[in-house]
MARTOR-557845 format. One record per residue: residue in three letters; x, y, z of N, C-alpha, C in turn. Coordinates in steps of 0.1 Angstrom, whole numbers, plus 5000, padded with zeros to 4 digits. Layout:
ALAXYZXYZXYZ/...
REM end
This chain:
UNK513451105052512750975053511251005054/UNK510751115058509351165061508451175051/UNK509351245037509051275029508851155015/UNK509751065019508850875014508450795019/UNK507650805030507450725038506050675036/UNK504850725022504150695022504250625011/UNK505150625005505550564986506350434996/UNK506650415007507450285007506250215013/UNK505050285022504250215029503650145020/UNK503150235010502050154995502650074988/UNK504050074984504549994976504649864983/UNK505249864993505749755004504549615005/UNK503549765009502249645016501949585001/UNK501949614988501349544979502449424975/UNK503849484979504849334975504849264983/UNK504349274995504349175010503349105005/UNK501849195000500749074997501049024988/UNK501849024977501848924966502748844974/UNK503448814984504048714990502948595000/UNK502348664997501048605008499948535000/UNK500048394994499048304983498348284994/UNK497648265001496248215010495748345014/UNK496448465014495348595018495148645007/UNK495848634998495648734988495848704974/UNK495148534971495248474958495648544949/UNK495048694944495048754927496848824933/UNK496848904942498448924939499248804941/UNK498848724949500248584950500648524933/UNK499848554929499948514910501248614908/UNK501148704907502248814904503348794911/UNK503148764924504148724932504748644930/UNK504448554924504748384924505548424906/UNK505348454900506148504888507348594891/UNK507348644900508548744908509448644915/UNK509148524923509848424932509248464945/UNK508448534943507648544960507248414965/UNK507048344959505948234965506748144974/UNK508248184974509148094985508548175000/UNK508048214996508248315013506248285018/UNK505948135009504748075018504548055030/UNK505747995033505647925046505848085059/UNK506048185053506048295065505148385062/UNK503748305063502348375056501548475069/UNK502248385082501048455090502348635096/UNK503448645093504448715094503848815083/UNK503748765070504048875059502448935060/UNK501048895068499748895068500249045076/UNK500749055091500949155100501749225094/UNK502749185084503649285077502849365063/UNK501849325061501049445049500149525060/UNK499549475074498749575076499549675085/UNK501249655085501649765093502249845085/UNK502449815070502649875062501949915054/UNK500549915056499249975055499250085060/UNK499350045074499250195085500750285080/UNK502150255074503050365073502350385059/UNK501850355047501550405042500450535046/UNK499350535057497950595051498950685065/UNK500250695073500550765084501150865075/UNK502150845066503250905052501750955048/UNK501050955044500051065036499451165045/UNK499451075056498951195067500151285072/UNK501151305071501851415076502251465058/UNK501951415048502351485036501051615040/UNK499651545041499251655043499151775051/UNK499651715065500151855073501351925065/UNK502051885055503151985046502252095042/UNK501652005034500852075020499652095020/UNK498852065029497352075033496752025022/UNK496951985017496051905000494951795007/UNK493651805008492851765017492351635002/UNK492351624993492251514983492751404987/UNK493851414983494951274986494951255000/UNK494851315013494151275023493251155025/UNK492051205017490951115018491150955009/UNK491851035003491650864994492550834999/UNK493850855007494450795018494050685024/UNK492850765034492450715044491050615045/UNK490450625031489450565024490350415023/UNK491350445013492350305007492650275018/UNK492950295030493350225041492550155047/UNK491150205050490150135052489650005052/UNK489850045036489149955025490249825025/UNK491949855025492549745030491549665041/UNK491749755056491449645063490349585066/UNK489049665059487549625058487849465053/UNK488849485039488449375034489249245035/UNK490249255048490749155054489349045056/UNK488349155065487149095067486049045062/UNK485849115050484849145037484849105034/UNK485349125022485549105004486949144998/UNK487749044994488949064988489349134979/UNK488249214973488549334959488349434966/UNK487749434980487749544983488949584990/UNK489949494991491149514997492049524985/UNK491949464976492849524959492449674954/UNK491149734956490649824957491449914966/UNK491749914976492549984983493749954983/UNK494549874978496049854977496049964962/UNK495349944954494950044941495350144943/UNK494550224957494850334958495650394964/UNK495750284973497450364979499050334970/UNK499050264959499850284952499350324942/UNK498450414935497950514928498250664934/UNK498150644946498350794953500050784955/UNK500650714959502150654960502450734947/UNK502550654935502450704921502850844917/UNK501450924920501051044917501751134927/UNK502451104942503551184947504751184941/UNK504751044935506451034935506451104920/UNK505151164910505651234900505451364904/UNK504851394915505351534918506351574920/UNK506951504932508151454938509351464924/UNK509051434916510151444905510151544897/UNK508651624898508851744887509051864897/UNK508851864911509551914917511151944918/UNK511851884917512651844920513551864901/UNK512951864894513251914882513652064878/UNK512552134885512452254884513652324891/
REM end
């Protein structure tokens, strides 16, 4: 479980926010083409459910790096996680900006993750 725990955190929080049309207009579009948009009415639920699965995503990067010490993917970790919750407050791109990167970094494990796993 340890070992996906940052690929479910990044994925998760970006399908919770496309369920969420009043926080997060540009993914509720994508959502709402998926059938997300039934799950309006449990907006202020799914709001606490991307920033906790914000924190398992940027927590899953932080013990990949105690595996493998890779101090990169660390930072843009913890940068993307930021930048989520800055931009609860901020600016709303700067919270797509960091959903970006934690399913960019998500991404780029899970093709390690497989060519490992090939070999």
């Amino acid at each position: 479980m340890k070992a996906h725990l940052e690929k479910i955190g990044g994925v998760g929080a970006v399908i919770a926010a496309a369920a969420c049309p009043v926080c997060f207009p540009k993914l509720a579009l994508i959502g709402a083409l998926f059938g997300l948009g039934a799950l309006g009415a449990y907006e202020s639920q799914i709001f606490v459910g991307v920033q906790i699965l914000t924190l398992v995503a940027v927590a899953g990067h932080v013990l990949n790096f105690l595996g493998y010490r890779r101090k990169a993917p660390l930072i843009v970790a913890l940068l993307s996680g930021a930048a989520v919750f800055a931009g609860l407050y901020a600016s709303e791109w700067l919270t797509y900006a960091g959903f970006a990167g934690l399913v960019a970094l998500s991404a780029l494990d899970l093709l390690k993750y497989f060519r490992r796993r090939s070999v």
